[in-house]
C-alpha positions in Angstrom: -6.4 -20.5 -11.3 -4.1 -19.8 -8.4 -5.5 -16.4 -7.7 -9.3 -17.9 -7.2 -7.7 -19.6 -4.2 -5.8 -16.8 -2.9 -8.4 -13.8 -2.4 -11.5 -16.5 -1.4 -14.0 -15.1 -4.3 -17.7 -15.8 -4.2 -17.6 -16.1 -7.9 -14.1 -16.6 -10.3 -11.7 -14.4 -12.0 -10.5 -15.0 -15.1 -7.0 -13.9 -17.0 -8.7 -12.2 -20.0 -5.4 -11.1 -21.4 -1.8 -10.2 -21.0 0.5 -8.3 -22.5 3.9 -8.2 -20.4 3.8 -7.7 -17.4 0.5 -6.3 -17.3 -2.7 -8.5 -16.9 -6.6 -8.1 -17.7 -8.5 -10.1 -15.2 -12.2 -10.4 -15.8 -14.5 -10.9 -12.2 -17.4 -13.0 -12.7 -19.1 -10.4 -9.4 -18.2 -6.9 -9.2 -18.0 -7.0 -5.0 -15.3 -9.6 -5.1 -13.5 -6.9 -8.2 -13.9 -4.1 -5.6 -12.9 -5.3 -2.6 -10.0 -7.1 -4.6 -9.0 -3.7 -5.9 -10.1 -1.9 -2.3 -7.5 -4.6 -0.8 -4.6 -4.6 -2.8 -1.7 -5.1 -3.5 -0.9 -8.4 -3.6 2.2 -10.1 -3.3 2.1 -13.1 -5.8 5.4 -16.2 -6.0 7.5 -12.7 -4.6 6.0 -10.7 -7.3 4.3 -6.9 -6.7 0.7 -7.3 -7.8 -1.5 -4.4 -8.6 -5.2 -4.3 -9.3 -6.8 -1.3 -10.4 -9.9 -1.0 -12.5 -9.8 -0.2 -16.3 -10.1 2.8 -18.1 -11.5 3.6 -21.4 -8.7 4.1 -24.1 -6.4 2.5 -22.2 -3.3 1.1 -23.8 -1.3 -1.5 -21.7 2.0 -1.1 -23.6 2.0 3.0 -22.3 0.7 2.2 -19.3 3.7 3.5 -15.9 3.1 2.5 -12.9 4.6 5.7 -11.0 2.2 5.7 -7.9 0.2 3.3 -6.2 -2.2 2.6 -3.2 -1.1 0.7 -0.1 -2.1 0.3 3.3 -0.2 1.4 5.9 -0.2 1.2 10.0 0.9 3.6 12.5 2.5 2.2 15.4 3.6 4.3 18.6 0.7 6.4 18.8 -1.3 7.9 21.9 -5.2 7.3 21.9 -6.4 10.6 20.8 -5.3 10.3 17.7 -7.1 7.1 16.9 -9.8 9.6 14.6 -10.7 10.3 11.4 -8.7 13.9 11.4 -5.7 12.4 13.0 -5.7 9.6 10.5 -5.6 12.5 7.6 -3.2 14.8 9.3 -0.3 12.1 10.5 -0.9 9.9 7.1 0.7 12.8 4.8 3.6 12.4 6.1 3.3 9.1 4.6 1.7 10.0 1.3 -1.8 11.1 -0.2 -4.6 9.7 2.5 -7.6 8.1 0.9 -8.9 6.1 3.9 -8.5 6.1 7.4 -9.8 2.8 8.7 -11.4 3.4 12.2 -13.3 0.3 13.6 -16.8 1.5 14.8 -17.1 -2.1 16.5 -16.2 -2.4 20.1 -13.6 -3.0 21.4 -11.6 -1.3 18.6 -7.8 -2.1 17.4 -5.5 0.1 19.4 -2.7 -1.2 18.5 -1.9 1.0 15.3 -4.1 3.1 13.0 -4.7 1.9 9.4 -4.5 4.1 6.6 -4.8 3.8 2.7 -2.4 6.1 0.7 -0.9 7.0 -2.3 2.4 6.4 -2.2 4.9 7.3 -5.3 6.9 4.8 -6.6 9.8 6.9 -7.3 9.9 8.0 -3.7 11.4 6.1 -0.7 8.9 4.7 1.9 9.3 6.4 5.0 10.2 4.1 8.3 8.4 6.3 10.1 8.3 10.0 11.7 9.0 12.1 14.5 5.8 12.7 16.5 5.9 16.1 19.0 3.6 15.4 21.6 1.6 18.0 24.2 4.5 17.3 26.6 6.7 18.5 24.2 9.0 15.0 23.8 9.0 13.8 20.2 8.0 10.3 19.9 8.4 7.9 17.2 6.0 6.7 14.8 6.6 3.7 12.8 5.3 2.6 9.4 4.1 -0.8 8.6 3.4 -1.4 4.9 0.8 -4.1 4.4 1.2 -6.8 1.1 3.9 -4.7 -0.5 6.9 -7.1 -1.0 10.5 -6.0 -2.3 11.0 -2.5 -0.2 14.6 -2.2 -1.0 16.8 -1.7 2.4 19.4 0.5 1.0 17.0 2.8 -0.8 13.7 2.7 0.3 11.7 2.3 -2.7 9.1 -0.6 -3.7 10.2 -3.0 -6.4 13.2 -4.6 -5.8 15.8 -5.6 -3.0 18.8 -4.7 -1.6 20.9 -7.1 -4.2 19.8 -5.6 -7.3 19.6 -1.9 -6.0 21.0 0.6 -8.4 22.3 3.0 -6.2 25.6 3.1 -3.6 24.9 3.3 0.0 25.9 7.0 -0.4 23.7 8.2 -3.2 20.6 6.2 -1.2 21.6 8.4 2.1 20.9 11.8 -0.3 
C-alpha cells in the first residue's frame, strides 16, 4: 500500500474500509497510529488527508469535517518569544493552540516557532500578523502551514485552488 511507504511504519496499515471519501485505516502498532495522527495531515497524489482516531457511534456518511489540526511556523520573531507562553499567546491569532513545539535539545531551531492548531475550515488561513514590539515598531509575522495542500489564493481557505474558487476577488476581500 502506498501509504506503508510514505509515513516509514514499524509495522503496516491497512484500508479497513471506505465509504466515500472517508477511509478506516487499521495500524498493525498503536505508536506508528499516534504519531501518524500527532503528524498529520497529509497531502496524498494532491489530495487533503486527514487522520484522526475513531469514535464510538460514529457514522462516516454524517461525518463534516469543519475544523482540523495543522502545524504551523512562525517566522519573523525575536528570541524571547521562543517559550511555551509565547507559543500560546501569538498562535491564537492563528487558531486554537494545542502544542507548542520547543526543542529542549541544543542548539535549538531559531528559525521559526512550531505550533499545532485548530484551525476552522470555513475560515481563511491567515498570512500572518502584525507583531508590536517593546520598541513600539510593529513587525511582521508570517505563517507557514506544514502538509496542508490546496490553500486557495483568492480566498484563503484549505480545500481547493484558485481555479475552482467560488467566490469573486471582491466577496474574498470581505
Amino acid at each position: 500500500m502506498y501509504v506503508n511507504d510514505l509515513w516509514h511504519l514499524e509495522g503496516s496499515v491497512h484500508v479497513y474500509g471506505r465509504s466515500k471519501n472517508h477511509y478506516v485505516f487499521l495500524f498493525e502498532r498503536a505508536g506508528d497510529m499516534h504519531r501518524i495522527i500527532d503528524n498529520g495531515p497529509y497531502a496524498i497524489q494532491g489530495a487533503l488527508l486527514i487522520v484522526d482516531y475513531w469514535k464510538p457511534d460514529l457514522i462516516l456518511d454524517r461525518l463534516l469535517f469543519d475544523k482540523m489540526m495543522i502545524w504551523v511556523q512562525l517566522y519573523g520573531l525575536p528570541l524571547e518569544c521562543f517559550t511555551e507562553e509565547a507559543g500560546v499567546c501569538l498562535g491564537r491569532a492563528v487558531g486554537d493552540v494545542v502544542k507548542v513545539d520547543i526543542d529542549s535539545l541544543m542548539p535549538r531551531n531559531i528559525q521559526f516557532l512550531r505550533l499545532r492548531v485548530w484551525v476552522s475550515l470555513d475560515k481563511p488561513l491567515i498570512s500572518g500578523f502584525f507583531l508590536k514590539f517593546r520598541d513600539s515598531q510593529q513587525h511582521w509575522i508570517s505563517c507557514r502551514y506544514e502538509r496542508v495542500c490546496k490553500i486557495c489564493r483568492n480566498c484563503g481557505r484549505i480545500g481547493h485552488t484558485i481555479t475552482t474558487c467560488a467566490l469573486s476577488f471582491g466577496e474574498a476581500q470581505r
